[in-house]
SEBARO-137550 format. One record per residue (C-alpha): x negated, y, z. Coordinates in pm, 1 decimal. Layout:
# SEBARO-137550
          u          v          w
          X          Y          Z
...
//
This chain:
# SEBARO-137550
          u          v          w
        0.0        0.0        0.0
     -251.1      255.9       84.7
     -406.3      190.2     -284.4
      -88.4      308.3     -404.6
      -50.4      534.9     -194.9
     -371.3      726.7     -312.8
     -286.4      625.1     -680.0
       38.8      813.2     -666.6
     -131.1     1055.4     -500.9
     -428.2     1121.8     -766.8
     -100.4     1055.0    -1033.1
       50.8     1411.3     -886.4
     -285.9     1573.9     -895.2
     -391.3     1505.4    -1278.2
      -61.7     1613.9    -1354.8
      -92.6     1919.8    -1112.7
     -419.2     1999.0    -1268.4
     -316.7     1998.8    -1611.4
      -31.2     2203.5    -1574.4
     -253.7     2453.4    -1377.2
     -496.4     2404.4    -1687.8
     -260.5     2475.4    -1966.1
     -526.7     2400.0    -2220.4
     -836.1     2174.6    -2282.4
    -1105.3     2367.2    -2134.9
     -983.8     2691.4    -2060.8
     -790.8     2858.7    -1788.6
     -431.6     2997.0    -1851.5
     -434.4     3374.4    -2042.4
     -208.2     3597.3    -1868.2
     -200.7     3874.7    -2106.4
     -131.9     3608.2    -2357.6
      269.0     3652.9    -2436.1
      257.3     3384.6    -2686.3
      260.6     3075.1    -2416.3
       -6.9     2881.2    -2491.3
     -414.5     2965.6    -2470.7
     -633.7     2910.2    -2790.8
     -388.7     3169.7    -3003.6
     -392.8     3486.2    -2918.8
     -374.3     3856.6    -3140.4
     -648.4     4004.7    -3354.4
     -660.0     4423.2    -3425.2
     -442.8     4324.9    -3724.0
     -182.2     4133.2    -3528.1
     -281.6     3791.3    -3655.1
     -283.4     3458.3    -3490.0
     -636.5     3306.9    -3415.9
     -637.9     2925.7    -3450.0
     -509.2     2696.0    -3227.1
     -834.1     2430.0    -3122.6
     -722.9     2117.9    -2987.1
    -1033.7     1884.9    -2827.3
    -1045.1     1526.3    -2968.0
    -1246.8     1251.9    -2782.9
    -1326.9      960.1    -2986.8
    -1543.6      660.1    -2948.5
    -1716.2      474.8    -3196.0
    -1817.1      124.2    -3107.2
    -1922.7       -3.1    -3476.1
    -2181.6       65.3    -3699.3
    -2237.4      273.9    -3997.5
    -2111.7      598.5    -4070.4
    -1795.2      612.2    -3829.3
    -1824.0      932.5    -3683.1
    -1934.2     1121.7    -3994.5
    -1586.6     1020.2    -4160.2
    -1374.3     1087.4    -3831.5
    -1530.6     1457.4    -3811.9
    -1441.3     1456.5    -4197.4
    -1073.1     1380.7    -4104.2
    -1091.6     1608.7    -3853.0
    -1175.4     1885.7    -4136.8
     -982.8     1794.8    -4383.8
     -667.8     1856.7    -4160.0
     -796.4     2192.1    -4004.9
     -825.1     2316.1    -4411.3
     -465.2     2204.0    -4486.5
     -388.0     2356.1    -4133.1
     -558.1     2670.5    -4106.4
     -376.5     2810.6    -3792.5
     -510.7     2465.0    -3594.2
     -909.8     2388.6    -3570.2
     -935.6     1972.2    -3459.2
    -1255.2     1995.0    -3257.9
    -1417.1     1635.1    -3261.5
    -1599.5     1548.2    -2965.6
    -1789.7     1199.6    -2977.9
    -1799.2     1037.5    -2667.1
    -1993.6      715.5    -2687.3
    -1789.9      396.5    -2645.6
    -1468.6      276.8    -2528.8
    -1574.5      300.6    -2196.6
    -1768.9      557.6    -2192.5
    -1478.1      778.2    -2333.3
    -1220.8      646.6    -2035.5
    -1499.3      770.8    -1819.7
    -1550.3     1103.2    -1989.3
    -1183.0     1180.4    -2021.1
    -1174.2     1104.5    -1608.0
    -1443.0     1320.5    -1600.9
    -1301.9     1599.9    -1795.8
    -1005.8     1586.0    -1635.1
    -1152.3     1634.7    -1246.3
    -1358.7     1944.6    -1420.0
    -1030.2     2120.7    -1575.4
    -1116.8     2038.1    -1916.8
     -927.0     1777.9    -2047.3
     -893.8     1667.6    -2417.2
     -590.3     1717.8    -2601.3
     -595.4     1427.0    -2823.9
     -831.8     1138.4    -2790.9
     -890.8      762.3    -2889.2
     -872.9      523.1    -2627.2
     -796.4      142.1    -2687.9
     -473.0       29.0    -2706.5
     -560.6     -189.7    -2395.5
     -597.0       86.1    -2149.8
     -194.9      204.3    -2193.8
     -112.9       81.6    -1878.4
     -362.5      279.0    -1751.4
     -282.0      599.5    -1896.0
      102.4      587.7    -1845.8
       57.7      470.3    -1447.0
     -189.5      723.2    -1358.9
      -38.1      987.6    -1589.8
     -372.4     1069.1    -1824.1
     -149.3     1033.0    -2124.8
      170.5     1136.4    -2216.7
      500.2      916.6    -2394.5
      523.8      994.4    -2736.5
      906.9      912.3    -2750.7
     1023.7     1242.5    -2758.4
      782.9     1401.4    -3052.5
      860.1     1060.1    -3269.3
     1271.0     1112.9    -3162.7
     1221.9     1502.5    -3279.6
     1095.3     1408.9    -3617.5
     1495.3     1218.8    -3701.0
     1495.2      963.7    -3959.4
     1167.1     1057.2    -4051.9
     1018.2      955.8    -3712.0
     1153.8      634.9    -3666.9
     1067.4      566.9    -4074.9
      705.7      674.6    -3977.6
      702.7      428.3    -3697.3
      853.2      126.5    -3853.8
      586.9      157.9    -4108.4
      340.2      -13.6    -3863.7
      231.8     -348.7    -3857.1
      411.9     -533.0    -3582.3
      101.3     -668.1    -3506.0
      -94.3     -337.0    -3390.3
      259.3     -178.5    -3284.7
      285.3     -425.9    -2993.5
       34.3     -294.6    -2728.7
      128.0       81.8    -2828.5
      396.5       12.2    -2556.3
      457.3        7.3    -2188.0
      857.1      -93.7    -2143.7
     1032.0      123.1    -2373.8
      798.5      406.8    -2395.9
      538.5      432.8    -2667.4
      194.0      548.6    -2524.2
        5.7      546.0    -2871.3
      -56.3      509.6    -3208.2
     -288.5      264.8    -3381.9
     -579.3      366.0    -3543.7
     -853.1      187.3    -3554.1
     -763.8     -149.2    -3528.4
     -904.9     -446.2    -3611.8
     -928.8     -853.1    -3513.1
    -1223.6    -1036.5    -3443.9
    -1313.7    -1254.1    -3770.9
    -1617.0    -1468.9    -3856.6
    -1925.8    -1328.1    -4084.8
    -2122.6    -1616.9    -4209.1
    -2454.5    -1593.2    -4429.5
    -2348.3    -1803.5    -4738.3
    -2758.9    -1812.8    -4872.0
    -2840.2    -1969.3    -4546.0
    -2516.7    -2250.9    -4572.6
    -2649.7    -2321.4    -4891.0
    -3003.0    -2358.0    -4770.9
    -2881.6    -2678.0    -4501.9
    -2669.8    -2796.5    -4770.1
    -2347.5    -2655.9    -4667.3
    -2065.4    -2564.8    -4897.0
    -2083.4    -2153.7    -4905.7
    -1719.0    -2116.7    -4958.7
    -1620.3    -2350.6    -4658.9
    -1670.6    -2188.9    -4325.5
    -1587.6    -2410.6    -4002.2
    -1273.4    -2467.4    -3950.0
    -1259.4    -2568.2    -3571.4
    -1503.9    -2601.5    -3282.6
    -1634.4    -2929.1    -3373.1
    -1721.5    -2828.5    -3713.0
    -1861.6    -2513.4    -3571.7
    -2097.6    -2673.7    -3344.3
    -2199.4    -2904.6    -3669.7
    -2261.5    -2661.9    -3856.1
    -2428.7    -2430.8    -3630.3
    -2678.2    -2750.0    -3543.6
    -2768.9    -2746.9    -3924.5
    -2839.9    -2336.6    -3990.3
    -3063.5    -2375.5    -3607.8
    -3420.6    -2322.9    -3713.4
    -3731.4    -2159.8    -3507.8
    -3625.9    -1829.7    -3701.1
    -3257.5    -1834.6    -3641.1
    -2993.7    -1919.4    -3444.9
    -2647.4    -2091.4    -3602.2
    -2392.3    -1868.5    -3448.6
    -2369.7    -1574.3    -3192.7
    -2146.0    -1414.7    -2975.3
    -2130.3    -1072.7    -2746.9
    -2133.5    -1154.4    -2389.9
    -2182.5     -850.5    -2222.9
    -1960.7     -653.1    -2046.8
    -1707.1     -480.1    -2201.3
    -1675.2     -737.2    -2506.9
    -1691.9    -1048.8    -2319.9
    -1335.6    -1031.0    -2264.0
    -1277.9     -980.3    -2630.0
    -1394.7    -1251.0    -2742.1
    -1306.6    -1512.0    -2451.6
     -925.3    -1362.9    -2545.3
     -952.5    -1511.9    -2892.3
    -1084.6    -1842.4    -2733.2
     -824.7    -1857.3    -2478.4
     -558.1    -1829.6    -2741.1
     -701.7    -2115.5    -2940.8
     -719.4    -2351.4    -2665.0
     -408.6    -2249.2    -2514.8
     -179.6    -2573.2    -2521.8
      133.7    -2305.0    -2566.8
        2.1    -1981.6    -2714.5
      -24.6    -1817.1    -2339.4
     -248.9    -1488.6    -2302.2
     -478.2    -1410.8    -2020.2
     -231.3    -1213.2    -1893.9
      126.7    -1169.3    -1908.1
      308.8     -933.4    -2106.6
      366.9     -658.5    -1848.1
       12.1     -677.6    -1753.2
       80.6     -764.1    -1416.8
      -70.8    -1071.9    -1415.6
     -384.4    -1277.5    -1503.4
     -428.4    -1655.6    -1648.0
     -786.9    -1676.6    -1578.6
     -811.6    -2005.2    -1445.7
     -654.5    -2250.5    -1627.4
     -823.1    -2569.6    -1751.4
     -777.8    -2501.8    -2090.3
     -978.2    -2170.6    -2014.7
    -1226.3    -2353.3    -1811.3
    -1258.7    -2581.6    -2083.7
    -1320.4    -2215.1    -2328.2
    -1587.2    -2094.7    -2139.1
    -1773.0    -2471.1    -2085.2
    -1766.8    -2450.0    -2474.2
    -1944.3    -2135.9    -2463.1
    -2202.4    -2275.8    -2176.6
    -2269.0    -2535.7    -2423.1
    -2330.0    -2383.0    -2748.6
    -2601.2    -2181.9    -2541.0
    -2750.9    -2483.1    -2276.7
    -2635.9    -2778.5    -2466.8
    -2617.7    -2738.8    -2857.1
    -2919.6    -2464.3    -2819.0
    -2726.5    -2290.2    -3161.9
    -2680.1    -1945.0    -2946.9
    -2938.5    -1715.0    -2800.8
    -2917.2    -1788.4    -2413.6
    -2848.0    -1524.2    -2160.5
    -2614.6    -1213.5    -2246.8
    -2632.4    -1139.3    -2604.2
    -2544.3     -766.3    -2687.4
    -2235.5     -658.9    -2887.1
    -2441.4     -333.0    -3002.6
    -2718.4     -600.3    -3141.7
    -2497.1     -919.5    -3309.0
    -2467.1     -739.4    -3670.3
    -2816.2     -606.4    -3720.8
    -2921.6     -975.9    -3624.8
    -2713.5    -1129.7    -3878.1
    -2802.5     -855.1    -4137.3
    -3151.2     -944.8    -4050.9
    -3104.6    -1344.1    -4095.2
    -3181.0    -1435.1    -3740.3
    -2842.5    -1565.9    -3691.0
    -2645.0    -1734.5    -3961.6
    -2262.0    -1684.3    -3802.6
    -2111.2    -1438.6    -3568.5
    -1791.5    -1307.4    -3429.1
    -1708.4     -934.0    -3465.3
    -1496.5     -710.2    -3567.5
    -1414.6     -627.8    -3904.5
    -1454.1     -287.8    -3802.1
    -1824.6     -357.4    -3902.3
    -1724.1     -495.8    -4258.6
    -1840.9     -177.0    -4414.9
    -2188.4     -184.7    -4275.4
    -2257.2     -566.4    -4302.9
    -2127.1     -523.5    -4662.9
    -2363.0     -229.2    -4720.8
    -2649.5     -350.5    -4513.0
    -2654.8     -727.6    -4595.2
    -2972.5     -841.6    -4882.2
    -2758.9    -1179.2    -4903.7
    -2410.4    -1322.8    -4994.3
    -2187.8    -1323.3    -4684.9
    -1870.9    -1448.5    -4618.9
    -1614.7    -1379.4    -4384.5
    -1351.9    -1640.6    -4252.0
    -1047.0    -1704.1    -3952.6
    -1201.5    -1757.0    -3622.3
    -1239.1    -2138.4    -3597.9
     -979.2    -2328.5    -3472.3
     -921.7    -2432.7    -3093.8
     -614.4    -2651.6    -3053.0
     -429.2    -2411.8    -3249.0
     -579.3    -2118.8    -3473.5
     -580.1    -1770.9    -3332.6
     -781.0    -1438.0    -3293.3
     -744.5    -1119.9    -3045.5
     -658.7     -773.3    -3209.0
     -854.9     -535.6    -3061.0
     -964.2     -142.6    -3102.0
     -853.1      225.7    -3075.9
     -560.7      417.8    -3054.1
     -457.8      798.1    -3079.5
     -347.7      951.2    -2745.8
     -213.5     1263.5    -2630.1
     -294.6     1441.6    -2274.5
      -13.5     1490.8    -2001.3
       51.6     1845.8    -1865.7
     -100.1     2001.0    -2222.5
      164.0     2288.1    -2323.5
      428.2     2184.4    -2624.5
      265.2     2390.1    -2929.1
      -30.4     2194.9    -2814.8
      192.0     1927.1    -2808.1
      306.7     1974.5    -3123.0
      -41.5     2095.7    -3275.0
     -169.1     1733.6    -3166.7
      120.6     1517.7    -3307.3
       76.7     1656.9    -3646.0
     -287.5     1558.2    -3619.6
     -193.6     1228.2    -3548.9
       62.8     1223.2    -3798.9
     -204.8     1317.3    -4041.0
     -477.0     1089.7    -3972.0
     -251.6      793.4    -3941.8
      -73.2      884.3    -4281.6
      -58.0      672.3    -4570.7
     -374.5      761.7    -4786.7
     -599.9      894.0    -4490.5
     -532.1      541.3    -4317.5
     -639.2      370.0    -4620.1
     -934.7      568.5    -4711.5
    -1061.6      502.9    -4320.5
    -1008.5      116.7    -4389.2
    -1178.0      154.9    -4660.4
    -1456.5      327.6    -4550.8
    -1491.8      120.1    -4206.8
    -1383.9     -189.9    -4305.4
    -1120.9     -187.1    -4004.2
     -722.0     -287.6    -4102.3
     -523.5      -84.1    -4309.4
     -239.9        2.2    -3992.5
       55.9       62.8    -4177.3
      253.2     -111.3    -4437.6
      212.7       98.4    -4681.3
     -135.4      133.0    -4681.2
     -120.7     -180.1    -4888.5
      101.8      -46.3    -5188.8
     -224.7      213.3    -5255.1
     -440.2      132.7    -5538.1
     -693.9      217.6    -5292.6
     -660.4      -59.7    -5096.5
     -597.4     -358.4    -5363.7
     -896.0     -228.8    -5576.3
    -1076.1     -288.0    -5240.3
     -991.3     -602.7    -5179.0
     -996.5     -757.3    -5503.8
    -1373.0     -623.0    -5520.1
    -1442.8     -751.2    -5152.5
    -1238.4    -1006.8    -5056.7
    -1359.9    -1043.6    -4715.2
    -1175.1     -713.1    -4658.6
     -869.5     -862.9    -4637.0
     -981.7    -1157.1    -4429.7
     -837.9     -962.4    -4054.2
     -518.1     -898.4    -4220.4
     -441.3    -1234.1    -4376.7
     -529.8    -1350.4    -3977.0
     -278.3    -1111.0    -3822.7
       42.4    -1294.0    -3772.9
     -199.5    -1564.2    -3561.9
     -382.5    -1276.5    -3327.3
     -261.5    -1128.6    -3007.9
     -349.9     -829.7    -2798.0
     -680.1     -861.0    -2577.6
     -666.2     -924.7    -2237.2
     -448.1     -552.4    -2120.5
     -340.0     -542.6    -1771.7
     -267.9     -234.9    -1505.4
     -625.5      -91.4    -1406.7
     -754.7     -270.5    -1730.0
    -1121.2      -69.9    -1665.9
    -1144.9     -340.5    -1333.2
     -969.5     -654.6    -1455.5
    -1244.7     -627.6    -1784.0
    -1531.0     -583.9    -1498.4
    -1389.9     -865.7    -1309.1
    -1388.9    -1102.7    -1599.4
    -1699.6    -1015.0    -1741.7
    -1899.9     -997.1    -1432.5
    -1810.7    -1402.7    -1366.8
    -1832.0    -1486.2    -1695.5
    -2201.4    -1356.8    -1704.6
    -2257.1    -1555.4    -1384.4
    -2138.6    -1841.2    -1543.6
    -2410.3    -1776.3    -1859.0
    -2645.3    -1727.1    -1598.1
    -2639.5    -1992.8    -1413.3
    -2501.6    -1861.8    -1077.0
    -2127.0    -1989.6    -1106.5
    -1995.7    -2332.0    -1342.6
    -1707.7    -2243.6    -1548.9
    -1485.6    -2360.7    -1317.1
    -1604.8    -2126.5    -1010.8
    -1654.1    -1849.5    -1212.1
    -1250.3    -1839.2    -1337.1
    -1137.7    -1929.1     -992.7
    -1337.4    -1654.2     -845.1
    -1232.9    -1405.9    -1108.4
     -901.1    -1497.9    -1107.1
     -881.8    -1434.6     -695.3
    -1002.8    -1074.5     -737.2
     -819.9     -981.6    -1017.4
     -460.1    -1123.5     -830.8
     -571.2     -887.3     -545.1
     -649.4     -635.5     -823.7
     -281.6     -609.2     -951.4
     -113.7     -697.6     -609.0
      -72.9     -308.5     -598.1
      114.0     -291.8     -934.6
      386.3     -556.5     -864.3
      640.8     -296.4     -754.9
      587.7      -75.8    -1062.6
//
């Protein structure tokens, strides 16, 4: 109770300070009749701009944050009376903590990207606000914008009936193979594994002293990722790690025991993996390198791998447990609490804009991350992409089989639980089995304080 009690508490004080804020990084202008800071009157009775601060993350490689400050200007031409300010902030979790961080200091962000698993998160503790109302004020067209979504990405934009966000960039995890290196151990290039047994074959074949047959990100922060995808595969009835109001966790099952032995072994056992905790940050220069021949990550890295890579690659459906699945992961647009309504306003249209048709498209494009609306794939844009890289369309085609990545209440701690044991476990301090049980202990006393909300 008393964690709630300070929750609620810090709840009323974010929204306290933002009203007392009244814009990202400035204090309320008096003398300004027009209601909102950022405009005000020139000598010839003009309007200056309105600038709105964006936070965004960039957790891929290549060119990401060259294209989102082009977005960024692109809108501010075809808007001259709003300026988008881009701010990079690092990574997904570095941005949650700078947004925290600007918020305490007065200067929150108007808009930012935050993944679509932290929703809970921003509607309990008030960070963001529900885009309902803007979406209900924009009639048929609003609800036509929204339906335009791919179920798929549209499901962890919620929390009960309120819409916290709007995808962006989104993506599932998929499997990049080198096909020169399958060919090399006498492999068929155009058939990747299909299941774990045939990935463990195969990755015992493309294991030389040089390279390593597959590899996967185990540190924290995309541990979870991945282990989501695996729990879904072995899952004997499609279960998450968590249930659907993020209240709970399903760490410890024996069919998620069973996940992370497989893991243990493809490092201890097998010897196809790189022991200890291999780095997200490090997977696709490794395979663009040739010191691994198969990894899992995002196809928000399909542009750079595709770019990058001296050699044919290939990209596939994560390998089969009992069943075949994948976890959708990645960003989504947010809007502050407490901002005023033309900022309000000034934001949505931002949104609006760099979630339309042909700028979504041109960012998939670009990126390599999945087209998030429907009609993204009508363009010409988008079919003359994939019919000239076909492992473009390899996250879409796997859709309909992913599910969101582990998203519960306090999401920032449940990931830190989970990837904490799960390093112990590929470490040596914990088995499988202890490391889930003791996970799934603290994360139950985690959410105990969310049950009543």
């Amino acid at each position: 109770m008393k964690k709630l009690l300070s929750l609620l508490l810090a709840v009323v004080m974010i929204v306290g300070l933002f009203a007392a804020c009244g814009k990202s990084g400035q204090t309320p202008n008096t003398t300004n009749t027009g209601g909102s800071t950022g405009t005000g009157s020139n000598s010839g009775g003009a309007k200056n701009p309105l600038k709105l601060t964006f936070y965004y993350p960039v957790n891929v490689g290549g060119s990401a944050a060259a294209l989102i400050d082009q977005i960024c200007a692109d809108f501010s031409a075809q808007n001259p009376d709003i300026v988008i300010e881009p701010v990079y902030t690092g990574n997904y979790d570095d941005t949650v903590t700078k947004i925290q961080t600007a918020i305490q200091g007065g200067t929150p962000p108007d808009v930012f990207i935050s993944l679509a698993t932290q929703r809970f998160t921003m509607e309990s503790t008030g960070m963001a606000m529900p885009l309902n109302d803007l979406i209900a004020a924009d009639g048929e067209e609003g609800q036509k914008y929204l339906n335009d979504f791919l179920e798929g990405f549209m499901l962890d934009s919620y929390v009960g009936d309120k819409i916290m966000s709007i995808p962006f960039q989104r993506s599932t995890m998929i499997l990049y193979y080198n096909k020169d290196a399958f060919r090399e151990v006498g492999l068929d290039p155009e058939k990747p594994p299909e299941n774990w047994d045939q990935l463990v074959e195969y990755a015992l074949k493309l294991t030389n002293d040089k390279r390593y047959g597959v590899g996967l990100a185990l540190n924290s922060g995309s541990a979870q990722w991945a282990f989501t995808g695996f729990a879904l595969q072995n899952s004997v009835d499609g279960r998450n790690l968590m249930s659907d109001d993020g209240k709970q966790v399903y760490f410890d099952t024996p069919e998620n025991v069973e996940a992370l032995q497989f893991w243990l072994d493809l490092q201890n056992k097998y010897k196809v993996m790189a022991p200890g905790i291999v780095q997200w940050t490090d997977l696709p220069t490794q395979f663009i390198n040739g010191e691994v021949a198969m990894i899992y990550h995002t196809t928000g890295n399909m542009s750079n791998i595709s770019n990058n890579a001296k050699f044919d690659f290939g990209a596939s459906f994560l390998p089969a447990g009992k069943r075949i699945a994948a976890p959708t992961g990645g960003g989504n647009f947010y809007i502050s609490s407490g901002i005023s309504e033309e900022r309000q306003q000034a934001a949505w249209k931002f949104i609006k804009y760099a979630t339309s048709t042909e700028v979504a498209a041109k960012w998939s494009l670009d990126t390599g991350y999945v087209p998030t609306r429907k009609s993204c794939f009508e363009t010409d844009m988008i079919k003359n992409y994939y019919a000239e890289l076909p492992q473009a369309s390899v996250a879409f085609k796997q859709l309909p089989y992913a599910k969101p990545e582990l998203t519960t209440y306090n999401a920032a701690e449940i990931w830190r639980i989970l990837n904490d044991h799960i390093q112990a476990a590929v470490t040596g301090e914990m088995t499988a089995a202890e490391a889930l049980r003791e996970a799934q202990e603290q994360a139950t006393e985690v959410l105990s304080e969310y049950q009543d909300f």
